[in-house]
C-alpha positions in Angstrom: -17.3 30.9 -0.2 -18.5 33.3 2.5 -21.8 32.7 1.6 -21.4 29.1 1.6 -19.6 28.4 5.0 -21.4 28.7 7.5 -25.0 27.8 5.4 -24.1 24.9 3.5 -22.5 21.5 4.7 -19.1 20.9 3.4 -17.3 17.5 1.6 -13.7 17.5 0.4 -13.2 14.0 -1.4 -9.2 13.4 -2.5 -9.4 10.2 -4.4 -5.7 9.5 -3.8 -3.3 9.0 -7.2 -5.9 9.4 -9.3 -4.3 10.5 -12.8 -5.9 13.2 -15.2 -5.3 11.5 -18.0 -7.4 8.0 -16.8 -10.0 10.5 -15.1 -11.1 12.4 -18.5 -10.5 9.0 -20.6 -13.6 7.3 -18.2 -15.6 10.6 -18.0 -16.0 10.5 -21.9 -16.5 6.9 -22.6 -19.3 6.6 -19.8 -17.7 4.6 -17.5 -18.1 7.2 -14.3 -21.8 8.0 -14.9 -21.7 8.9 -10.8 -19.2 11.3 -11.1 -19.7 12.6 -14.5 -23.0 13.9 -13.9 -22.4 16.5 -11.5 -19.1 17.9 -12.9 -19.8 21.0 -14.1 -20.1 20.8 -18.3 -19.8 16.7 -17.4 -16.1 17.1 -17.3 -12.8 17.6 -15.2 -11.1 20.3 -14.9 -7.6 20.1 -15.6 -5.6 21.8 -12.6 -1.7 21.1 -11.1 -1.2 19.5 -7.7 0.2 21.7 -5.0 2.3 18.5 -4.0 3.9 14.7 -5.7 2.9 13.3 -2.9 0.1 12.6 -0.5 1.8 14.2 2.8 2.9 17.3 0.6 -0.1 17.8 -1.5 -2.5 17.7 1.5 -0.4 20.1 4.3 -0.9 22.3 0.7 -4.8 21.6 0.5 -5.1 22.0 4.1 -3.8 25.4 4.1 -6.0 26.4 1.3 -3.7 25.7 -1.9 -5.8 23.7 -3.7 -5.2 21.9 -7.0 -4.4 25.2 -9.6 -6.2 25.9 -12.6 -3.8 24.5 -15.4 -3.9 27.9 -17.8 -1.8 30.7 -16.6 -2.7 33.9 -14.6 -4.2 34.6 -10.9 -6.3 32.3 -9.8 -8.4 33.1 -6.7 -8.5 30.8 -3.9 -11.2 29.3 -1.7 -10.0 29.2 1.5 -7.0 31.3 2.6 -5.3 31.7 5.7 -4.5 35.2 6.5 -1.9 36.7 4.9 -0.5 39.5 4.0 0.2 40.1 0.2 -1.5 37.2 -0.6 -2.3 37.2 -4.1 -4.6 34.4 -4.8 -6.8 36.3 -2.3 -9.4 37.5 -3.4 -13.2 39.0 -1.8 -14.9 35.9 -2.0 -12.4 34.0 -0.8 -13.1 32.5 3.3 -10.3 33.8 4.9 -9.6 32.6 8.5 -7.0 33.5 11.2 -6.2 29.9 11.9 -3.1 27.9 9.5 -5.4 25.6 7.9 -8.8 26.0 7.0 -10.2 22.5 8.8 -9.2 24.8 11.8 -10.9 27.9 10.5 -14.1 26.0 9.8 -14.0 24.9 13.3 -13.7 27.9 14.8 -16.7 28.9 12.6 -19.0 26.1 14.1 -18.2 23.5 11.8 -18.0 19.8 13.2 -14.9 18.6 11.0 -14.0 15.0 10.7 -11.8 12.7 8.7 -12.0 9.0 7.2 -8.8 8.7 6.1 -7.6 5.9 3.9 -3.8 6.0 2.5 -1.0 5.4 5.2 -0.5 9.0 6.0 -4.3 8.9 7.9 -3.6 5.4 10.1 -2.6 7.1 13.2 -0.3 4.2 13.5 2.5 5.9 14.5 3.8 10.0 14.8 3.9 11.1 11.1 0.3 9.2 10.8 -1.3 11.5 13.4 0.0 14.8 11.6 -3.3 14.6 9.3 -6.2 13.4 10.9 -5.1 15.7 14.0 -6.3 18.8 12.2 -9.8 17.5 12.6 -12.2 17.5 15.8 -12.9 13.4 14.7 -10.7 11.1 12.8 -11.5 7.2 11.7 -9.2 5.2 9.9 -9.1 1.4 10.2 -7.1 -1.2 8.0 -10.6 -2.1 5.8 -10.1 2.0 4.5 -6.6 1.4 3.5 -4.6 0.3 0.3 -4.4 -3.3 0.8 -8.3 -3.9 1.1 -10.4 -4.3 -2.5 -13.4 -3.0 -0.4 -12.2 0.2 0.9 -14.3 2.8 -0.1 -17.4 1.1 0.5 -16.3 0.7 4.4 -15.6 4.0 4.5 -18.4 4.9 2.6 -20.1 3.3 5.4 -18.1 5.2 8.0 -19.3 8.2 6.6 -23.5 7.4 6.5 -22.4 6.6 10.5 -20.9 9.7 10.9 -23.3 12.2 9.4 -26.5 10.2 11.6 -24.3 10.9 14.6 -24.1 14.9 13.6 -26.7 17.1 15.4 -28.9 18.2 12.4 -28.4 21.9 13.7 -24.6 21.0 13.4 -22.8 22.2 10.1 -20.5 19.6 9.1 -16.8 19.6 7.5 -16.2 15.8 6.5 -13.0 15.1 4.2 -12.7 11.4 2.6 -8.8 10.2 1.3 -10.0 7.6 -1.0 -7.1 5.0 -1.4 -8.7 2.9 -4.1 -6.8 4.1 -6.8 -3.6 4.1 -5.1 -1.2 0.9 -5.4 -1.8 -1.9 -5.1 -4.9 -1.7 -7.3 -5.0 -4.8 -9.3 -7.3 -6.6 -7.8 -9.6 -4.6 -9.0 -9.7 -6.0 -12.2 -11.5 -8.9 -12.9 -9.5 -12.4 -13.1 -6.5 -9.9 -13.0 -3.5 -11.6 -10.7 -1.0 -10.3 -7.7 1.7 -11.6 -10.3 0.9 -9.3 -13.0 1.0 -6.4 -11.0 -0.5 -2.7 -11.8 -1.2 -0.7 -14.4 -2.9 2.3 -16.1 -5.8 -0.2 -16.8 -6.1 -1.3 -13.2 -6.2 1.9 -12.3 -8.8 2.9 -14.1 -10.8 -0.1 -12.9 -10.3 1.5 -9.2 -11.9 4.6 -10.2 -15.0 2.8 -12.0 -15.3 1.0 -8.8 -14.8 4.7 -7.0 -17.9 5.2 -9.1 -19.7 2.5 -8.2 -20.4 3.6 -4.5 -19.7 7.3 -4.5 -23.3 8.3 -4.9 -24.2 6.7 -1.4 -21.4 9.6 0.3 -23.4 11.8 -1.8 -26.4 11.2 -0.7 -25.7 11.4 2.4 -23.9 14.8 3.0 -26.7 16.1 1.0 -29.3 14.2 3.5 -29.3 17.4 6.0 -29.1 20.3 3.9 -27.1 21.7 0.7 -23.4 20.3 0.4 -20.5 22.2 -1.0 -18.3 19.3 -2.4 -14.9 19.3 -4.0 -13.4 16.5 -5.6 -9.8 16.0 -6.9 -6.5 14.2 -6.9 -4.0 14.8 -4.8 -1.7 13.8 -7.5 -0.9 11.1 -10.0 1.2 8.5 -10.2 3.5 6.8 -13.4 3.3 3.7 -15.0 6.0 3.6 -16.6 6.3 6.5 -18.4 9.7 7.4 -19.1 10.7 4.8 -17.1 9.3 6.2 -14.3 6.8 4.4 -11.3 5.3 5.9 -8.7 5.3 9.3 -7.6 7.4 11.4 -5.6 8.7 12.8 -8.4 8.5 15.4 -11.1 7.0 13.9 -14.0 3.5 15.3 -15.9 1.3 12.6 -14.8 2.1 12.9 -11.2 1.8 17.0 -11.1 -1.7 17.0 -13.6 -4.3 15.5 -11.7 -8.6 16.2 -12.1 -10.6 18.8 -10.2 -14.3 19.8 -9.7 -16.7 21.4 -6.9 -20.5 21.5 -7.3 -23.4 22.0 -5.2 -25.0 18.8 -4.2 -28.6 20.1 -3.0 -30.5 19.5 -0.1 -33.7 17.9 0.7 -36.1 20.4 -0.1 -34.2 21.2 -3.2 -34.0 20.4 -6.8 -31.5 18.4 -9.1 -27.9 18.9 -8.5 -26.4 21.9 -10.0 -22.5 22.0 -11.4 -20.9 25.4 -9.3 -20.1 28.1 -11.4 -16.2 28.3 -11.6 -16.4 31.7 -13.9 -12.7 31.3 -14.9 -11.7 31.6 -10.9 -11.4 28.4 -8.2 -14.6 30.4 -6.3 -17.9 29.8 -7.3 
């Protein structure tokens, strides 16, 4: 990562409740050909949410603590705040003197910006500042958020807006909390009704439609120059499984949610490249 920042633009794409389980299921039936093809191998990795929820899991992320590798043992991070005794520190690991690494990329020379999308990001009242304030430039209007069946392609747009604004000299932090998948998600499904509610299907049918669009924020963070981009779930979220809806709680399919990071290249360079994870979350 010290190579990286600084030389590379950077994307950090949560797609909000987005379930392992439904994730690898669409990934090996074809159904997320946008995604599949630049996670690394053509899968997800499986890894454990710092958090059950989207407040918690993303004061985690922000402070460098990252979805964790699933298997036991040391796993290095990415970004780390200072600190000592750390021992998820490791020498390739960006390490900034600043609580949260939006902040350390800033103070790096990063532009860092935010399209938010779940209620945490609306900036509607205190507790939906707390987010978005970590960044230099935050957007979040009610066509990004649960309620709309279009969301991600607004904020999709919002994002090709965003990165024509940036100075081309300009390296550039952008973070996208994708609330597609997250409940209500049923409309999603073709002829399916308000009445019938949710479910794992519907779910699924948010992330194919995640899919559908995703290449366009792709292409353009990779418009400038080489993009560093990670992609995960915050965490997941039950269908009745054991009785349980929701999240907020402690069940499997909330705390086991998808991860990857690749390279998306620039311009002037070749076909995109799946990051080398060599057992470690640094490439």
């Amino acid at each position: 990562m010290n190579e990286i920042v600084g030389r590379d633009d950077l994307l950090l794409v949560t797609l909000d409740t987005l379930r392992h389980d439904v994730a690898v299921e669409l990934a090996e039936a074809g159904r997320i050909p946008n995604l599949a093809r630049h996670l690394p191998g053509g899968v997800w990795e499986e890894r454990h949410a710092p958090g059950s929820f989207t407040y918690a899991s993303h004061q985690a992320i922000f402070a460098g603590f990252l979805p964790t590798p699933a298997e036991p043992g040391v796993h290095p991070r990415l970004f780390a705040a200072r600190f000592a005794g750390s021992e998820s520190t490791a020498p390739r690991t960006f390490v900034h003197d600043t609580p949260d690494f939006v902040s350390g990329l800033a103070a790096t020379g990063y532009h860092t910006a935010c399209i938010g999308g779940v209620g945490f990001f609306n900036k509607q009242g205190p507790l939906g500042t707390v987010l978005p304030g970590l960044f230099q430039e935050s957007h979040w209007e009610r066509s990004f958020g649960v309620a709309s069946p279009e969301s991600f392609e607004a904020q999709v747009a919002c994002a090709e807006r965003l990165v024509a604004r940036v100075p081309e000299e300009q390296r550039l932090f952008l973070f996208v909390n994708v609330a597609a998948l997250h409940q209500p998600n049923w409309f999603h499904t073709p002829g399916a009704t308000e009445e019938a509610g949710d479910s794992r299907a519907t779910h699924a049918a948010a992330l194919e439609y995640v899919d559908r669009h995703i290449g366009r924020l792709f292409a353009a963070m990779s418009s400038r120059r080489r993009c560093f981009a990670i992609v995960c779930s915050d965490h997941g979220t039950a269908y009745g499984e054991d009785g349980h809806t929701g999240h907020r709680i402690g069940h499997p399919v909330v705390w086991t949610v998808p991860y990857a990071h690749f390279s998306l290249p620039g311009p002037a360079e070749g076909p995109p490249q799946p990051a080398d994870t060599s057992g470690t979350e640094a490439p």
